[in-house]
LOKOLDREN-27527 format. One record per atom (N, C-alpha, C): x negated, y, z negated; chain. Coordinates in steps of 0.05 Angstrom, whole numbers, plus 32768, in hexadecimal, padded with zeros to 4 digits. Layout:
<midrens>
@X X	Y Y	Z Z	fivo A
...
</midrens>
This chain:
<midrens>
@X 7F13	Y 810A	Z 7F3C	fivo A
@X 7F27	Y 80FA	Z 7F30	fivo A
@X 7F1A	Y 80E7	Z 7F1C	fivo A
@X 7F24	Y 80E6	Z 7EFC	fivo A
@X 7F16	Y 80D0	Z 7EF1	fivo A
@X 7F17	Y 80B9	Z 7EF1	fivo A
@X 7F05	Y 80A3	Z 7EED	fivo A
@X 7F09	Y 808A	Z 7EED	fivo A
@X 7F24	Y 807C	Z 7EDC	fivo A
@X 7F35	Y 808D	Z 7ECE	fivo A
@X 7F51	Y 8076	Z 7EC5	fivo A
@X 7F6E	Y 8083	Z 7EDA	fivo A
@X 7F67	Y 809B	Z 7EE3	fivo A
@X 7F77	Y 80AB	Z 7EF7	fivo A
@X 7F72	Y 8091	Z 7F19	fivo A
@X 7F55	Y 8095	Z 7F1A	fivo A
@X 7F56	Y 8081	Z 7F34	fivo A
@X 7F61	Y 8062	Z 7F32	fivo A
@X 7F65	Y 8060	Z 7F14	fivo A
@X 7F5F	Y 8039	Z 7F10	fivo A
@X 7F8A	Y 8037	Z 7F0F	fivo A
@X 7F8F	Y 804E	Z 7F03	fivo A
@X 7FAF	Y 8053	Z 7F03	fivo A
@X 7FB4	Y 804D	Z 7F1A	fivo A
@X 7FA9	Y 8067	Z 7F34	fivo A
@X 7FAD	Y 8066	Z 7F51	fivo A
@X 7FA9	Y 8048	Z 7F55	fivo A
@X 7F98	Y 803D	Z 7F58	fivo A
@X 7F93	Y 8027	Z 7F6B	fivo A
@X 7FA7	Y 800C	Z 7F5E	fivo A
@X 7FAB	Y 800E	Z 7F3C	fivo A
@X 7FBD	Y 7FFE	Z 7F2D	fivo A
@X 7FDF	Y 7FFB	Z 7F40	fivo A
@X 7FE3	Y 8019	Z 7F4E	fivo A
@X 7FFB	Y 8023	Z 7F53	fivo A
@X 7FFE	Y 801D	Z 7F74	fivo A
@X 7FE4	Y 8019	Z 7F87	fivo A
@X 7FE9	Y 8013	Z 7F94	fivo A
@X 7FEE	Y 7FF2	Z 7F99	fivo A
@X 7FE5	Y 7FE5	Z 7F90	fivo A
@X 7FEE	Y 7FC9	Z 7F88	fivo A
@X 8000	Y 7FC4	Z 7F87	fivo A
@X 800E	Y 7FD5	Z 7F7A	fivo A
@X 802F	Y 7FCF	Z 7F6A	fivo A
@X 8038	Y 7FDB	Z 7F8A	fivo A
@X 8032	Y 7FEB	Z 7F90	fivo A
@X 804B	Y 7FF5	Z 7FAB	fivo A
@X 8042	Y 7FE2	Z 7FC0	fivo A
@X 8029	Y 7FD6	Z 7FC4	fivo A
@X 802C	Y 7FBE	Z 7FD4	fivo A
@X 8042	Y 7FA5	Z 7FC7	fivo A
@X 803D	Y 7FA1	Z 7FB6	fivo A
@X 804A	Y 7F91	Z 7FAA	fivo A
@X 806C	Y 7F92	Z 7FAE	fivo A
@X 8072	Y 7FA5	Z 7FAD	fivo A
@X 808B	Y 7FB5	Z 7FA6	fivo A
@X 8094	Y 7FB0	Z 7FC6	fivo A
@X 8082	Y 7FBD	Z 7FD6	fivo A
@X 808A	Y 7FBF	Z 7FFA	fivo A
@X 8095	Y 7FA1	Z 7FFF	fivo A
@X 807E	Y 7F8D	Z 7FF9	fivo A
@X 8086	Y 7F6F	Z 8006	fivo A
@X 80A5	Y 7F67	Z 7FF5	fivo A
@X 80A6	Y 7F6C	Z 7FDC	fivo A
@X 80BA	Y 7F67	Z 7FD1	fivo A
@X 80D8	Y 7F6D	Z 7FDC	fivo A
@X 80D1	Y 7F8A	Z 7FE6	fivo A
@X 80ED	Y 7F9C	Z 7FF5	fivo A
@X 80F6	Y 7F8C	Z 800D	fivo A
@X 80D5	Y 7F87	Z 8017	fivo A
@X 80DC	Y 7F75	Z 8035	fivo A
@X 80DC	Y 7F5B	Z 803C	fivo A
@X 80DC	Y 7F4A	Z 8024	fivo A
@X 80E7	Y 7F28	Z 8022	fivo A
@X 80FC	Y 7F2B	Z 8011	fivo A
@X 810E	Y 7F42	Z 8005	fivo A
@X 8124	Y 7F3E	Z 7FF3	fivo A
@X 8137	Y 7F49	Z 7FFC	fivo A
@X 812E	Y 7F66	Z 800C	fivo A
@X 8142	Y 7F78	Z 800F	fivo A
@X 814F	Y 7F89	Z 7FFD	fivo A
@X 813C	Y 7F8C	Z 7FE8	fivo A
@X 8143	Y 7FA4	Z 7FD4	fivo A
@X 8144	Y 7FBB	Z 7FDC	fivo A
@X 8153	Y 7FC9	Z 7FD0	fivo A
@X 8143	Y 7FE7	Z 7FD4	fivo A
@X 8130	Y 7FF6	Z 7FC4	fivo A
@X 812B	Y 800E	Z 7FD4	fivo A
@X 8116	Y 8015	Z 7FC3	fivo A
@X 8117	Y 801D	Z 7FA6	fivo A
@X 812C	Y 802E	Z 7FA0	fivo A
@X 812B	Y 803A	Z 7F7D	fivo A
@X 8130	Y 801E	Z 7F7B	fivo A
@X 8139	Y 8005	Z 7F7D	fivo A
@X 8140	Y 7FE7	Z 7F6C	fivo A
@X 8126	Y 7FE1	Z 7F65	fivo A
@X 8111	Y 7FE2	Z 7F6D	fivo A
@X 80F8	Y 7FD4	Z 7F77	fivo A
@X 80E9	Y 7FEA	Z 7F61	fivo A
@X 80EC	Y 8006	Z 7F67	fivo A
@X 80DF	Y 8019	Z 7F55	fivo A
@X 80F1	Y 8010	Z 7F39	fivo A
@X 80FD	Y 800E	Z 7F2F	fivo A
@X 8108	Y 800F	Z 7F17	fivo A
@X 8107	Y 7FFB	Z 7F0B	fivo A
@X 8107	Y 7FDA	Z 7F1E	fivo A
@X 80FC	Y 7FCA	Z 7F0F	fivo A
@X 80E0	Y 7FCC	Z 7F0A	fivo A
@X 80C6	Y 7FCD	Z 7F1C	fivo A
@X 80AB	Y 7FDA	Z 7F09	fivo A
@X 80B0	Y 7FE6	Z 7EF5	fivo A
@X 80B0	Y 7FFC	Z 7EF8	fivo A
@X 80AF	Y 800D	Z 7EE2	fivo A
@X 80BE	Y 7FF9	Z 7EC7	fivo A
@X 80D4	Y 7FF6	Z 7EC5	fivo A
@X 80DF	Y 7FE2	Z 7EAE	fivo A
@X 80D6	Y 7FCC	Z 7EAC	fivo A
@X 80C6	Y 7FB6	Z 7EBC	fivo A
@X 80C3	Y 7F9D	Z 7EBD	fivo A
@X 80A1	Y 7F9F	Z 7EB8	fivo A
@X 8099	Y 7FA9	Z 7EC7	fivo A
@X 807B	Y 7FA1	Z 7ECC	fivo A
@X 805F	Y 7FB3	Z 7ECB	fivo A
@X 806B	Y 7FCD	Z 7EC0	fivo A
@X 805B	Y 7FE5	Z 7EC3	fivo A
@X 8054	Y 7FE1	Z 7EA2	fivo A
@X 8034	Y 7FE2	Z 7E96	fivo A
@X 8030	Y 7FE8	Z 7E78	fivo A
@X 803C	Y 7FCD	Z 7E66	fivo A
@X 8038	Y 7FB1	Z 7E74	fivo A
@X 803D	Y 7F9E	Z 7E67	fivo A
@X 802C	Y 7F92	Z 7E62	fivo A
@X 802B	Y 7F7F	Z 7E54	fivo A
@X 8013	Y 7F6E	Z 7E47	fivo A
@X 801A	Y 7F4D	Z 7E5F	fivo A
@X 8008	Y 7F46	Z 7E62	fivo A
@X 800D	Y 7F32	Z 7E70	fivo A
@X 7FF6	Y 7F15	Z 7E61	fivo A
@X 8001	Y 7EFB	Z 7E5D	fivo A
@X 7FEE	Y 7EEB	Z 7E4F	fivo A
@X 7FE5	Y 7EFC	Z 7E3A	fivo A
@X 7FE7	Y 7F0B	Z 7E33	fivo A
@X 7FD1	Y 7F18	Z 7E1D	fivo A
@X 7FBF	Y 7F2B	Z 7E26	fivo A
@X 7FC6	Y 7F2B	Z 7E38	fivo A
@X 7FBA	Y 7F3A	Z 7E4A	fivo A
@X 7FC7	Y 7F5B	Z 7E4F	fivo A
@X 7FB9	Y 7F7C	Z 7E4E	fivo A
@X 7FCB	Y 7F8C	Z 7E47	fivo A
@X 7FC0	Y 7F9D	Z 7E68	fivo A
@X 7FD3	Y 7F9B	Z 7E80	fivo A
@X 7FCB	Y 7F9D	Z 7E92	fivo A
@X 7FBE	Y 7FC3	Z 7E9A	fivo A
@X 7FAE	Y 7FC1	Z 7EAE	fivo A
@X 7FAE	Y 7FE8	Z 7EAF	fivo A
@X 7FC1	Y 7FF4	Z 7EB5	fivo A
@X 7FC1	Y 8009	Z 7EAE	fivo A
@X 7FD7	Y 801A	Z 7EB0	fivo A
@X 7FE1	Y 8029	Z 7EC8	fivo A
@X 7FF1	Y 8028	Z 7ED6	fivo A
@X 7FFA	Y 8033	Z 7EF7	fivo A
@X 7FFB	Y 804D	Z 7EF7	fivo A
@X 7FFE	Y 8058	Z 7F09	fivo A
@X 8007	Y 8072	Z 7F0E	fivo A
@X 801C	Y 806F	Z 7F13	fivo A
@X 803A	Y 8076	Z 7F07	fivo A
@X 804E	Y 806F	Z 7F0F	fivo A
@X 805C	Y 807D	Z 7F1D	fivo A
@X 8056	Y 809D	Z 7F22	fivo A
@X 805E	Y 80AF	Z 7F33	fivo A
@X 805A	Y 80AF	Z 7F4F	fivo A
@X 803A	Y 80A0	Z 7F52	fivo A
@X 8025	Y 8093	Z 7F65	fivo A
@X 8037	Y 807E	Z 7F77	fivo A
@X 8038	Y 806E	Z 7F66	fivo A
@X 8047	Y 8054	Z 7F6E	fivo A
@X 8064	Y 8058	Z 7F76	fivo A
@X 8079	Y 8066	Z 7F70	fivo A
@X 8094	Y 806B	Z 7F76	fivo A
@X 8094	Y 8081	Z 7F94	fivo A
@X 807E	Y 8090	Z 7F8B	fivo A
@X 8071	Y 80A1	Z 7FA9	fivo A
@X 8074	Y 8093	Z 7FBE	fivo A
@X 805C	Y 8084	Z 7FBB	fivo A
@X 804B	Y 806F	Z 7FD0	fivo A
@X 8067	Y 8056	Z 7FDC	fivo A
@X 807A	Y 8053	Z 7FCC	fivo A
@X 8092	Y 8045	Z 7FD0	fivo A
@X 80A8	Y 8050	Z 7FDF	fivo A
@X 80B1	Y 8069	Z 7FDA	fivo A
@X 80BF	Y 8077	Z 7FDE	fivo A
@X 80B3	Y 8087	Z 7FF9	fivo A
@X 80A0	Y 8084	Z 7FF7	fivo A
@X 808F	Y 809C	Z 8018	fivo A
@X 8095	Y 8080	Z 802E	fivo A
@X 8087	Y 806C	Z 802B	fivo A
@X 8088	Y 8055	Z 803C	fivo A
@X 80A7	Y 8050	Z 8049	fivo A
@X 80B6	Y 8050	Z 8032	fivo A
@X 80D5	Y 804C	Z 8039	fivo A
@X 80E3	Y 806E	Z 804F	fivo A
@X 80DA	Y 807B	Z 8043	fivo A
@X 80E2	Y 8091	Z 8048	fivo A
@X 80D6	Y 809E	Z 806D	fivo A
@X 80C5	Y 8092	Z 806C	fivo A
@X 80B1	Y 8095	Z 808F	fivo A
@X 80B0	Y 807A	Z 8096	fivo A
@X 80BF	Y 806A	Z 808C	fivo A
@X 80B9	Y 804E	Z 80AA	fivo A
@X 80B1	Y 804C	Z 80BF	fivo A
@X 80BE	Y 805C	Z 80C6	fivo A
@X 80C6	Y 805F	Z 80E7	fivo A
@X 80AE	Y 806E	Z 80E7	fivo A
@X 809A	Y 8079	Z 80E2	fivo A
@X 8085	Y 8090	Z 80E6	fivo A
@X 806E	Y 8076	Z 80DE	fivo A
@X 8073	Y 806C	Z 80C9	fivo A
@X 8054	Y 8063	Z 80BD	fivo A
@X 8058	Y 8044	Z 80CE	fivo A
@X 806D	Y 8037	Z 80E4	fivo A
@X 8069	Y 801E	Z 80EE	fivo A
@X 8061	Y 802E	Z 810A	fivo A
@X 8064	Y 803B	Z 810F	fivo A
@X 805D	Y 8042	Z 8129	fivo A
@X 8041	Y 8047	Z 812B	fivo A
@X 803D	Y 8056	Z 8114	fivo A
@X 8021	Y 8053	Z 8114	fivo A
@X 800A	Y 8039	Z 8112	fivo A
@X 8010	Y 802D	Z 80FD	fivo A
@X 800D	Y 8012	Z 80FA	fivo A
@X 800D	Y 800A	Z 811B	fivo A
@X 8021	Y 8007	Z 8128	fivo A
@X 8023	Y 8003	Z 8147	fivo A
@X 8015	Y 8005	Z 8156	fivo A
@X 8010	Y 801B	Z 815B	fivo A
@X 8000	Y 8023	Z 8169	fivo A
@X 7FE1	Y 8026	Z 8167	fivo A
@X 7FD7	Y 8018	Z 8153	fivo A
@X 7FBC	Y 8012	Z 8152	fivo A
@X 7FBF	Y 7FEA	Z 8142	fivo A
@X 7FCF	Y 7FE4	Z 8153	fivo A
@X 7FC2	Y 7FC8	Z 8154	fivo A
@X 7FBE	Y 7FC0	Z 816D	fivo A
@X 7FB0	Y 7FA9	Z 8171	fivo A
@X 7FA8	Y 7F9F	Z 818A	fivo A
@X 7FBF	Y 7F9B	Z 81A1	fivo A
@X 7FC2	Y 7F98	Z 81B0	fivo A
@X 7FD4	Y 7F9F	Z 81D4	fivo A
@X 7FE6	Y 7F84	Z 81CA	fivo A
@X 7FE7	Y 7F68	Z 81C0	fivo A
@X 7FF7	Y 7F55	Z 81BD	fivo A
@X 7FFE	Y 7F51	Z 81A7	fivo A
@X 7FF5	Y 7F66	Z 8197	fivo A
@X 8006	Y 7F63	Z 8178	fivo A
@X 801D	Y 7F6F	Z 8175	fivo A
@X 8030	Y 7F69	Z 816B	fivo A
@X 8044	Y 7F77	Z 8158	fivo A
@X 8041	Y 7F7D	Z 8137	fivo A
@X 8050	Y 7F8D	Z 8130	fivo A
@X 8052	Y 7F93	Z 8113	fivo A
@X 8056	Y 7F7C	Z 8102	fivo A
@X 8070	Y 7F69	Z 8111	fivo A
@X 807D	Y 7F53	Z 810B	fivo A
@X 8071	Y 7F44	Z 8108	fivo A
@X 8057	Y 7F3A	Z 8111	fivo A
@X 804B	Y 7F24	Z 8112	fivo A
@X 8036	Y 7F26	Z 80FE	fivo A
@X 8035	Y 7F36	Z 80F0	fivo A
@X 801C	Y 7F3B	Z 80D9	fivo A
@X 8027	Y 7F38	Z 80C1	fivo A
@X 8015	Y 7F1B	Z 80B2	fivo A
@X 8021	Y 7F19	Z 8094	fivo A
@X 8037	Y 7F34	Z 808D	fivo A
@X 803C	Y 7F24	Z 807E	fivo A
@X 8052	Y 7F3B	Z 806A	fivo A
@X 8049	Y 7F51	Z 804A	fivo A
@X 8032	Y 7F42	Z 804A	fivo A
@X 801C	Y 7F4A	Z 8033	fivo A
@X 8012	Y 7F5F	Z 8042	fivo A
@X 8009	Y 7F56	Z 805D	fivo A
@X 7FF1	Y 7F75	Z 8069	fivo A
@X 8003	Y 7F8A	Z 8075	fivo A
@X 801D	Y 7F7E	Z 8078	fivo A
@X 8034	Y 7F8F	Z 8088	fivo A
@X 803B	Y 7FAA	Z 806F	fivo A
@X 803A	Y 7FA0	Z 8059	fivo A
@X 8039	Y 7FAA	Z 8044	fivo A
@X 8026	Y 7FBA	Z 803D	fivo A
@X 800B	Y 7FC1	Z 803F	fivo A
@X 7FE6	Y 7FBE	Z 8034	fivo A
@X 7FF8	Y 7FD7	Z 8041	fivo A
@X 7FF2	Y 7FD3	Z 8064	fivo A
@X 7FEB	Y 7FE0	Z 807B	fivo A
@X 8006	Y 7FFD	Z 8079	fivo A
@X 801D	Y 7FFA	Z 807D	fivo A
@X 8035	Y 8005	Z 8074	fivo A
@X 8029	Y 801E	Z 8051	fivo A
@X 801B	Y 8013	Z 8042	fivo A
@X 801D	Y 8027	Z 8027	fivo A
@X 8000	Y 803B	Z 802F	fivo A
@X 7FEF	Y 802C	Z 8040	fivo A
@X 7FD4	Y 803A	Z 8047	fivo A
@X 7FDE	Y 804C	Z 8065	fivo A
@X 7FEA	Y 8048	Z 8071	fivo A
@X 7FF0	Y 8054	Z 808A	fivo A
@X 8004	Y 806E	Z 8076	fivo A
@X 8014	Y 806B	Z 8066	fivo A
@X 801C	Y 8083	Z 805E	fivo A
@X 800C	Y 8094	Z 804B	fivo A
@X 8002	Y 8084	Z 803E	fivo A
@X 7FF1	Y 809B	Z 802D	fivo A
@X 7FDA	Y 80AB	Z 8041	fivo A
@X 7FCA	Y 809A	Z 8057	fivo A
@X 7FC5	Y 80A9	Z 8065	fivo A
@X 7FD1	Y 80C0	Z 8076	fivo A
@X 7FEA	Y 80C0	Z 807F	fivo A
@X 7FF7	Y 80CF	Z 8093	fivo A
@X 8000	Y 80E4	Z 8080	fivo A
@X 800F	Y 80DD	Z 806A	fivo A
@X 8026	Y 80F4	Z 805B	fivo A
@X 8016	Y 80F3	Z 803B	fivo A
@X 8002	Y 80F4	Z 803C	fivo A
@X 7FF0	Y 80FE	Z 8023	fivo A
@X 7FDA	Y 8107	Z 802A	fivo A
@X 7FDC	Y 811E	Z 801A	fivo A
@X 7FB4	Y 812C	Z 8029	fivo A
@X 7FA4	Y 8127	Z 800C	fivo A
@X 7FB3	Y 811C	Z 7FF4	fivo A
@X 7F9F	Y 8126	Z 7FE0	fivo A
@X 7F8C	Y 810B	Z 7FCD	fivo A
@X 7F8A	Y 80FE	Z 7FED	fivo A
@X 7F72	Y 80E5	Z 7FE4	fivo A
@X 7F5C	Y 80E5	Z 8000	fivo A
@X 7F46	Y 80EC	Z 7FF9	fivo A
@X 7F36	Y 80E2	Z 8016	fivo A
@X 7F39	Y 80CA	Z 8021	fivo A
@X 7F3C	Y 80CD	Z 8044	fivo A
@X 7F48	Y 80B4	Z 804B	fivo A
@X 7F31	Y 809C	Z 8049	fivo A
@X 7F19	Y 80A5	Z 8046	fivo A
@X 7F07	Y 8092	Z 803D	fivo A
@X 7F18	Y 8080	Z 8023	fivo A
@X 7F1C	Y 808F	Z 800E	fivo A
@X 7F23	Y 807A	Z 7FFF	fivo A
@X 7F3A	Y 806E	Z 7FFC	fivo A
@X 7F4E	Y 8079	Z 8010	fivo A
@X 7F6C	Y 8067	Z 8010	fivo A
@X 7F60	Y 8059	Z 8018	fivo A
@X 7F51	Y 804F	Z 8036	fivo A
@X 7F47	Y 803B	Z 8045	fivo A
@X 7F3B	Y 8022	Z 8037	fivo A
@X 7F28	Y 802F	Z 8022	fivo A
@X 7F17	Y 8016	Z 8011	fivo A
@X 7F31	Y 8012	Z 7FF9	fivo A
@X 7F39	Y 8025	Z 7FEF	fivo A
@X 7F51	Y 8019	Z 7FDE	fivo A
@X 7F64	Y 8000	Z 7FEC	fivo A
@X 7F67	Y 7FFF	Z 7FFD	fivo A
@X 7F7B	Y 7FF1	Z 800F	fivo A
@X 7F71	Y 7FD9	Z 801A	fivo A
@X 7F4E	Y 7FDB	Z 8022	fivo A
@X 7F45	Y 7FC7	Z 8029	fivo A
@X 7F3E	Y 7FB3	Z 8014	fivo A
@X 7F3B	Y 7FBE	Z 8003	fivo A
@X 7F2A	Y 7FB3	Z 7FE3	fivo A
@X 7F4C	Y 7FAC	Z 7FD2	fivo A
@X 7F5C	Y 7FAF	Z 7FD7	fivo A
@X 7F7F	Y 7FA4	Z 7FD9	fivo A
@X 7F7E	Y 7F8E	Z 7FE5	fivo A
@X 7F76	Y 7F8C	Z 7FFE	fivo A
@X 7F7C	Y 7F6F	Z 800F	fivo A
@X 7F6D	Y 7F5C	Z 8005	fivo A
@X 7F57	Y 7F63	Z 7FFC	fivo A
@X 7F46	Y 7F50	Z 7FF0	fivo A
@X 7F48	Y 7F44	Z 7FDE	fivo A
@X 7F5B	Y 7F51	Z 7FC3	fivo A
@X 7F66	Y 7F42	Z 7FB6	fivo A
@X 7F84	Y 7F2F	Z 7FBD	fivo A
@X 7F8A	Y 7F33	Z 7FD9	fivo A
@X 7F98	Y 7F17	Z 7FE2	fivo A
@X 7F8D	Y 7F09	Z 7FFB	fivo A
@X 7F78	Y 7F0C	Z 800A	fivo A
@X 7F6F	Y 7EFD	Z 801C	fivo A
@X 7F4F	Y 7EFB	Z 801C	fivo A
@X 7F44	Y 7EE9	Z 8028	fivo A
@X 7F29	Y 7EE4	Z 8023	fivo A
@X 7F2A	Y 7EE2	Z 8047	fivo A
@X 7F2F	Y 7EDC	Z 805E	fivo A
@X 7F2C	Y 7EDC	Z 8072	fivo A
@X 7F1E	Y 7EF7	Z 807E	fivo A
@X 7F32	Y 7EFD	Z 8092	fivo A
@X 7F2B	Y 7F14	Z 80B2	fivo A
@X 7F44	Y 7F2C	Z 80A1	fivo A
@X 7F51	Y 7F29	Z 8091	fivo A
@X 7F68	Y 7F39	Z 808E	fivo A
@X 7F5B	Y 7F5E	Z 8081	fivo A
@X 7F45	Y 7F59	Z 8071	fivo A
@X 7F3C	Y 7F6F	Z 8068	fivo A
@X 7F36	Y 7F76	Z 807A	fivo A
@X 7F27	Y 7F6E	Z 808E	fivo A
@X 7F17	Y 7F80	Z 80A2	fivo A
@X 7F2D	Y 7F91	Z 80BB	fivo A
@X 7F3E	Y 7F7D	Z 80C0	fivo A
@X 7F5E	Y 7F8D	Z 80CD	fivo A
@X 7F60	Y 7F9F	Z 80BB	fivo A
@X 7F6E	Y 7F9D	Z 80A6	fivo A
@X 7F74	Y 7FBB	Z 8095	fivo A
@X 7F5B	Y 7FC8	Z 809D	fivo A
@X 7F48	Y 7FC6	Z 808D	fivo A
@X 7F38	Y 7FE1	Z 809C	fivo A
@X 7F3B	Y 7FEF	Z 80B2	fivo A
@X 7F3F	Y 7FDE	Z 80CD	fivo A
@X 7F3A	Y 7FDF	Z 80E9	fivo A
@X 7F5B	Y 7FF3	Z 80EC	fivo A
@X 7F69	Y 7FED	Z 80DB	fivo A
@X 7F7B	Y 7FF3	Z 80E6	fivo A
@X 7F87	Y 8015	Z 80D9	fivo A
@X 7F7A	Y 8014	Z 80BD	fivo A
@X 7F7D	Y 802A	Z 80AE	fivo A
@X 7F71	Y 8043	Z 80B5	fivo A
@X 7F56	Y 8032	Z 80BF	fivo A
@X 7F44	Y 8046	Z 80CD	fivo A
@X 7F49	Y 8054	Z 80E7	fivo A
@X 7F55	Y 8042	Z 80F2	fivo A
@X 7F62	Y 8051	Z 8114	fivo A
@X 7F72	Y 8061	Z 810D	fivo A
@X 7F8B	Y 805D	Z 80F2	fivo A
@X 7FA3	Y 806B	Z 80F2	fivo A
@X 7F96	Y 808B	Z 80E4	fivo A
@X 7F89	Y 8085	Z 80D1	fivo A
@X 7F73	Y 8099	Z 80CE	fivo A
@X 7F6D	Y 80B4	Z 80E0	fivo A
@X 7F65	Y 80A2	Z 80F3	fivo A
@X 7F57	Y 80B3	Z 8109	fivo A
@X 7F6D	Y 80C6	Z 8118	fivo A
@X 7F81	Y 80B5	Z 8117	fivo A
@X 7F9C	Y 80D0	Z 8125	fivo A
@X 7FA0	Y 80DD	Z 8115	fivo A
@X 7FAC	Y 80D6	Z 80F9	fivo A
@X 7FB2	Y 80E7	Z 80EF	fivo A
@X 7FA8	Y 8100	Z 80DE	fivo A
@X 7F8C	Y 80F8	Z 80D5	fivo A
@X 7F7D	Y 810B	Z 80CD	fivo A
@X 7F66	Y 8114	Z 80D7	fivo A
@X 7F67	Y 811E	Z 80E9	fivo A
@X 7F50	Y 8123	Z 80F6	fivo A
@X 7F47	Y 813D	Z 80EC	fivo A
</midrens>
């Protein structure tokens, strides 16, 4: 894959994090959420600034798969967190991270899960500086482990 194909990918997974928390502190739906990106925020200049370019097929995917397997990609999520956690109780940012990495792992074969995992962890990092990257890992990695073995 070349380097503006991966920088699209990783541009696009941002946006479907972005997009997830949005669905789930607003209550949008999904095509609302896809159609404003694409029209609002996909290939805009920002400050002067002319942002990278997404994968937008990537991104409406990664939106649309998440929405589409809930019930598949929280259970999973579920069942590899620790014995007194809930889903519920995890920021809404990593509820999000964890939710777009748990599907691309489960219902996509055509990224090694090595690099959804560091894509996802190296995601959190650009919103937390704590313990939160190292959960995503911990947790991408377990879900990993069932499903692609």
């Amino acid at each position: 894959m070349s380097a503006p194909v991966r920088q699209a990918r990783s541009v696009a997974r941002l946006a479907a994090v972005q997009a997830l928390y949005q669905m789930e502190v607003s209550s949008a739906g999904a095509e609302a959420v896809i159609r404003e990106f694409s029209e609002h925020r996909f290939d805009r200049d920002v400050e002067d600034m002319t942002l990278a370019t997404a994968d937008e097929a990537f991104f409406a995917d990664l939106v649309r798969g998440v929405v589409s397997n809930q019930k598949e990609v929280d259970a999973q999520i579920a069942k590899n967190l620790a014995q007194n956690w809930r889903l519920e109780r995890i920021d809404a940012t990593v509820r999000a991270i964890l939710r777009a990495g748990v599907y691309e792992l489960a219902f996509r074969d055509d990224v090694p899960m090595e690099v959804v995992i560091d894509e996802y962890v190296e995601l959190t990092k650009s919103f937390f500086e704590g313990p939160e990257p190292g959960f995503v890992n911990g947790a991408l990695d377990a879900v990993a482990q069932d499903v692609r073995r």
